[in-house]
MITI-9820 format. One record per residue (C-alpha): residue in one letter; residue number from 1; z, x, y. Coordinates in nm, 3 decimals, always signed. Each point is the difference from the previous one (the first is absolute). Example, Ala and Ser with C-alpha at 12.3 -4.5 7.8 and 13.67 -1.06 7.14 Angstrom:
<sites>
 resn resi       z       x       y
    a    1  +0.780  +1.230  -0.450
    s    2  -0.066  +0.137  +0.344
</sites>
This chain:
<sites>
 resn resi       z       x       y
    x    1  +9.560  +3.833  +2.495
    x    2  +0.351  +0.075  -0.102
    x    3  +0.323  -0.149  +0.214
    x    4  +0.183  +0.221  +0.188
    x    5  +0.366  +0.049  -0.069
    x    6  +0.214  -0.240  +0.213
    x    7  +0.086  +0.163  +0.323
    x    8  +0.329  +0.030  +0.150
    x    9  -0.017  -0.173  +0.334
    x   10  +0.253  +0.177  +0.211
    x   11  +0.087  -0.091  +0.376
    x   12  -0.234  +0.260  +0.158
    x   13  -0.283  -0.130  -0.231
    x   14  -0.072  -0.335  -0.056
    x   15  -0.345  -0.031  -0.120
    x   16  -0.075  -0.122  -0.344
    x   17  -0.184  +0.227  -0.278
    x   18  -0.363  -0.163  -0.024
    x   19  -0.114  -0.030  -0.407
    x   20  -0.215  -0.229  -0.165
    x   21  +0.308  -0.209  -0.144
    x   22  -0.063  -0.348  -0.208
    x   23  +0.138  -0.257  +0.274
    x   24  +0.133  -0.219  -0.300
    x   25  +0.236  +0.236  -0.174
    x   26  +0.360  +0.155  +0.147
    x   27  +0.072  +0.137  -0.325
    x   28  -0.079  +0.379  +0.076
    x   29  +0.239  -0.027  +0.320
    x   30  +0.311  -0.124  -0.255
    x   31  +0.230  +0.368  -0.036
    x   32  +0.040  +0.136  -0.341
    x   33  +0.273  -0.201  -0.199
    x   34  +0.076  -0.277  +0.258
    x   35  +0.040  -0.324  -0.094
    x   36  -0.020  -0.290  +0.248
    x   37  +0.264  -0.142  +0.144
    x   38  +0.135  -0.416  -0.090
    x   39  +0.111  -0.239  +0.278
    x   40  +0.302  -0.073  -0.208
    x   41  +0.146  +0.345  +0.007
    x   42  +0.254  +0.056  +0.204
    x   43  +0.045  +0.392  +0.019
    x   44  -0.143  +0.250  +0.205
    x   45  -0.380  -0.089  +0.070
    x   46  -0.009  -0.308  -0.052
    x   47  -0.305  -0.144  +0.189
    x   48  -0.030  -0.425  +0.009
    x   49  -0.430  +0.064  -0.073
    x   50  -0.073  -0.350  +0.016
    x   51  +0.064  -0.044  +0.380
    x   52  -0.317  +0.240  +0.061
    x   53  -0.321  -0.148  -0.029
    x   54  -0.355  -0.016  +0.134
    x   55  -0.312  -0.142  -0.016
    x   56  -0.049  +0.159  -0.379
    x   57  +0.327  -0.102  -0.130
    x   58  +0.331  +0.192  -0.028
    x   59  -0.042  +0.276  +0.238
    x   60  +0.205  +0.351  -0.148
    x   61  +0.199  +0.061  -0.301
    x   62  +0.274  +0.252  +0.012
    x   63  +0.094  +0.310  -0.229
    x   64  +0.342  +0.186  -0.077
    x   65  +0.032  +0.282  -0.214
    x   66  +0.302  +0.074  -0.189
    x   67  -0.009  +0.370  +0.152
    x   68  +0.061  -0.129  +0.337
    x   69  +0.184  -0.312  +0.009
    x   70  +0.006  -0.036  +0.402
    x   71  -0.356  +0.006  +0.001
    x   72  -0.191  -0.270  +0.031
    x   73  -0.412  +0.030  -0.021
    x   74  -0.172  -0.286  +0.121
    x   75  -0.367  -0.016  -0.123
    x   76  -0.246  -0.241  +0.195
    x   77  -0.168  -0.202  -0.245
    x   78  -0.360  -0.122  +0.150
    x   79  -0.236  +0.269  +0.261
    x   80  +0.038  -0.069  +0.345
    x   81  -0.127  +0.065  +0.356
    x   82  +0.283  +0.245  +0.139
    x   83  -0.111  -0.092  +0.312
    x   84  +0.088  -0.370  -0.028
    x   85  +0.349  +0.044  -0.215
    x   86  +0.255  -0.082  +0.139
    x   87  +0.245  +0.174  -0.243
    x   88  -0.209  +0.332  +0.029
    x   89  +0.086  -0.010  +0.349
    x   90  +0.314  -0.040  -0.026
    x   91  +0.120  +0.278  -0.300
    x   92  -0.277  +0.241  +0.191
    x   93  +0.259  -0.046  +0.362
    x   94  +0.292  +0.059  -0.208
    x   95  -0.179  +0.310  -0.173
    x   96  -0.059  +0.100  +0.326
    x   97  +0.295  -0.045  +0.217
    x   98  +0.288  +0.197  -0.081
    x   99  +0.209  -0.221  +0.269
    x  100  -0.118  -0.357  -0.147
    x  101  +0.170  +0.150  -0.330
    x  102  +0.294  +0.095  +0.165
    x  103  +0.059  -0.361  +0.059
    x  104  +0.190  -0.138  -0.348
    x  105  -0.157  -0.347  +0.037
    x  106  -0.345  +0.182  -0.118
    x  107  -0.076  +0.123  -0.355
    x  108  -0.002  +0.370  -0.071
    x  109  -0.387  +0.084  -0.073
    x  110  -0.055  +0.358  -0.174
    x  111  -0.367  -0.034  -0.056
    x  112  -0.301  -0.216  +0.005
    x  113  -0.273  +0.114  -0.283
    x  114  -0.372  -0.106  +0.108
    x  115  -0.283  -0.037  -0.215
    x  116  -0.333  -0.180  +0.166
    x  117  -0.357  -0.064  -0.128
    x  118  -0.316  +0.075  +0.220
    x  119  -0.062  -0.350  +0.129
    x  120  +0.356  +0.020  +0.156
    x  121  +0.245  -0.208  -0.193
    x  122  +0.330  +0.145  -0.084
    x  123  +0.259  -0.011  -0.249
    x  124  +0.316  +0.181  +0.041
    x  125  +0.364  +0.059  -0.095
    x  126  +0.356  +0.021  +0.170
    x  127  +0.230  +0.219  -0.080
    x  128  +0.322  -0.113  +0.178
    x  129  +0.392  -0.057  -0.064
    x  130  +0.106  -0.249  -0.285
    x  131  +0.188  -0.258  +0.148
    x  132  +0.182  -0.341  -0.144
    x  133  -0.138  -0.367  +0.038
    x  134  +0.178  -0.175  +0.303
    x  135  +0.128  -0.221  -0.241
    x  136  +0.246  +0.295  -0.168
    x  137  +0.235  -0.087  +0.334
    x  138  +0.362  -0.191  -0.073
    x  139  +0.080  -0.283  +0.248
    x  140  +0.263  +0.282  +0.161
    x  141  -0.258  +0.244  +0.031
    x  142  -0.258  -0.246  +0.176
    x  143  +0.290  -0.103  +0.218
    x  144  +0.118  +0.359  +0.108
    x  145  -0.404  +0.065  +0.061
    x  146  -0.028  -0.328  +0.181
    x  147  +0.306  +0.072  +0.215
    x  148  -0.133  +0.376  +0.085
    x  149  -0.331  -0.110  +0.088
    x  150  +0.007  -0.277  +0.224
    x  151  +0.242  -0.083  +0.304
    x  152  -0.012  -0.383  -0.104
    x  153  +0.056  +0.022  -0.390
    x  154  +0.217  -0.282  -0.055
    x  155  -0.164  -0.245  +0.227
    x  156  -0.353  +0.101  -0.182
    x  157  +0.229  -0.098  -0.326
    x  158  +0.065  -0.358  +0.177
    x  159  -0.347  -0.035  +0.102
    x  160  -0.208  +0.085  -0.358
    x  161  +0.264  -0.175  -0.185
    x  162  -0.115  -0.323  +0.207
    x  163  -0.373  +0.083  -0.059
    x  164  +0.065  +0.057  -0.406
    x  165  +0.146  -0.376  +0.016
    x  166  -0.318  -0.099  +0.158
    x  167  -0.197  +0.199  -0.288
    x  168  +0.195  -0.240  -0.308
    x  169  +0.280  +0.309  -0.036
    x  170  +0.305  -0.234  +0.026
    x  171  +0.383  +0.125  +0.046
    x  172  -0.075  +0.311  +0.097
    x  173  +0.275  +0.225  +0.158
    x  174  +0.012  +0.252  +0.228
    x  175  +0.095  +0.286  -0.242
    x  176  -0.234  -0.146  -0.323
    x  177  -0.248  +0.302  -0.090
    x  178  -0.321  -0.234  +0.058
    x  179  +0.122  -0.081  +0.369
    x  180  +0.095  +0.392  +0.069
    x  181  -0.360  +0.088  -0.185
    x  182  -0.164  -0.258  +0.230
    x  183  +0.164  +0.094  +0.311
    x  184  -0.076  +0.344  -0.082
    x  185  -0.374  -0.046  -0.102
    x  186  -0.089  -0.274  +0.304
    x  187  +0.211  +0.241  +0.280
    x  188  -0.218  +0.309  -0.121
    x  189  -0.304  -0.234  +0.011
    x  190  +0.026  -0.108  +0.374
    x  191  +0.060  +0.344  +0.129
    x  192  -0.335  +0.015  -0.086
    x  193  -0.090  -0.223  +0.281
    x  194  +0.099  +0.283  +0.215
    x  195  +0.068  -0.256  +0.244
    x  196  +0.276  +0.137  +0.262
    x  197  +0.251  -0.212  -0.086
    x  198  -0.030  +0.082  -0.351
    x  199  +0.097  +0.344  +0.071
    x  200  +0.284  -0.058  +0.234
    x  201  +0.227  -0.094  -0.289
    x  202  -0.118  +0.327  -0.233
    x  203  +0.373  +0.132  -0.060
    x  204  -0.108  +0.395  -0.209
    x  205  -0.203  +0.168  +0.261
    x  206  -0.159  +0.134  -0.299
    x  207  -0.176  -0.334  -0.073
    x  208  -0.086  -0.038  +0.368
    x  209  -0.190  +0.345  -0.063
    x  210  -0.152  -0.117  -0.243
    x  211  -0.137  -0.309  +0.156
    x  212  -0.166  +0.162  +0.256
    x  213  -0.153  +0.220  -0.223
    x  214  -0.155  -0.261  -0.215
    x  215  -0.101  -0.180  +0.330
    x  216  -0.173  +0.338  +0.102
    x  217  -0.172  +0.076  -0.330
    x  218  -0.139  -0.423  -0.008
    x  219  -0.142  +0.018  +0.305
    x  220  -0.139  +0.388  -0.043
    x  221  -0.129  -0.093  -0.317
    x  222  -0.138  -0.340  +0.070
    x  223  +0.178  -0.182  -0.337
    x  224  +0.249  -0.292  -0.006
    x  225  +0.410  -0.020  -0.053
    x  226  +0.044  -0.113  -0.335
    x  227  +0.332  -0.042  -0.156
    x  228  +0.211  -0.138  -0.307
    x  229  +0.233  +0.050  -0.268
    x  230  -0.311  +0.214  -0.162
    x  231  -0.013  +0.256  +0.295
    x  232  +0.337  +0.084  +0.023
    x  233  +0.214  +0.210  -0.258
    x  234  +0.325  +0.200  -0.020
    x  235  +0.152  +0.367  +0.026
    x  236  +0.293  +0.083  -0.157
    x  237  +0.228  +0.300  +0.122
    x  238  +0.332  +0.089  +0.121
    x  239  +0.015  -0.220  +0.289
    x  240  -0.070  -0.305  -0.186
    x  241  -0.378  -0.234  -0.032
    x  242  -0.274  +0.085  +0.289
    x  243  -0.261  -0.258  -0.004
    x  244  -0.330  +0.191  -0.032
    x  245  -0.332  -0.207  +0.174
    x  246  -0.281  +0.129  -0.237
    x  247  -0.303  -0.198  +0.077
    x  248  +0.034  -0.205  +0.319
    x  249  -0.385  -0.032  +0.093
    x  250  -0.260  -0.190  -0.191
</sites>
């Protein structure tokens, strides 16, 4: 039996192409030319790979191609249970739902490509927005984000600065990159909680839209809040960094 072509999973169809695929391979999903994408780059696309895993090791590699530079293809590596992943839920929503994209703290998704075998398992690709590691922000940018964000910025500044002391991270200031990144990183992560006090000092009522979107989509979807330094990345454009949350469920 040959495999079918990779279908084009569009937001009024959603349902993956079935073909007797080898569950150990991702190689014929990889687009002509691309070449995958390091940790250490900094440009557009950059994905940091080795905060995804699973149970069978590092869980997607992704692709650029030189022909479209803000294009980022992600490529799970090992067959799943589409039913049971988490981040097949999640891409599928934003596939879906024109007004969760709307929403700049989500990634821009233009396709997800299918390919399953008959007992089920799955392996399939992302085709989405490049974006730039979190760690591409300057200490002014993280502070201008920080201050946009959340109501309570600078006493969140006092408050992680005290925790990275606890943590060994002596003399740290207020307006050091590693205490901004912290801040920035731990604030994001106990929104999470969605925990009504939490969300009382949400500042962009962008962000607060997007946190009740992720709480929705959790609970819908029956997966857990996961976040870290990993799961969140950066858009650049004319009105300066957006953090982008590209994988918050495990």
């Amino acid at each position: 039996m040959k495999l079918h072509e990779v279908k084009t999973i569009t937001p009024a169809d959603l349902v993956p192409v079935r073909a007797k695929v080898d569950p150990y391979s991702h190689h014929s999903m990889i687009p002509k030319g691309a070449l995958p994408i390091k940790s250490v780059n900094r440009g557009p696309g950059a994905f940091d790979d080795d905060d995804y895993h699973n149970s069978s090791g590092l869980y997607a590699t992704t692709y650029a191609t030189p022909d479209e530079p803000g294009t980022a293809h992600r490529i799970i590596r090992s067959a799943t249970n589409l039913k049971s992943d988490g981040y097949f839920k999640y891409v599928s929503a934003l596939a879906k739902n024109d007004r969760i994209t709307k929403n700049p703290y989500f990634p821009k998704i233009y396709s997800v490509n299918v390919k399953e075998d008959e007992k089920g398992l799955a392996r399939y690709a992302v085709e989405m927005e490049a974006l730039l590691d979190f760690d591409s922000l300057s200490a002014e940018e993280m502070q201008m984000l920080g201050e946009r964000m959340f109501f309570n910025f600078h006493s969140m500044l006092k408050h992680y600065r005290a925790r990275m002391n606890e943590l060994g991270i002596k003399d740290a200031k207020l307006t050091d990159h590693k205490t901004l990144q912290f801040t920035l990183l731990k604030g994001m992560e106990n929104l999470f909680s969605y925990s009504s006090k939490a969300m009382t000092y949400i500042k962009d009522p962008n962000l607060k839209g997007a946190m009740l979107i992720l709480s929705s989509l959790v609970k819908k979807q029956n997966t857990n809040p996961d976040i870290h330094d990993g799961n969140l990345m950066i858009r650049r454009g004319p009105g300066g960094p957006q953090i982008v949350i590209t994988d918050p469920v495990t």
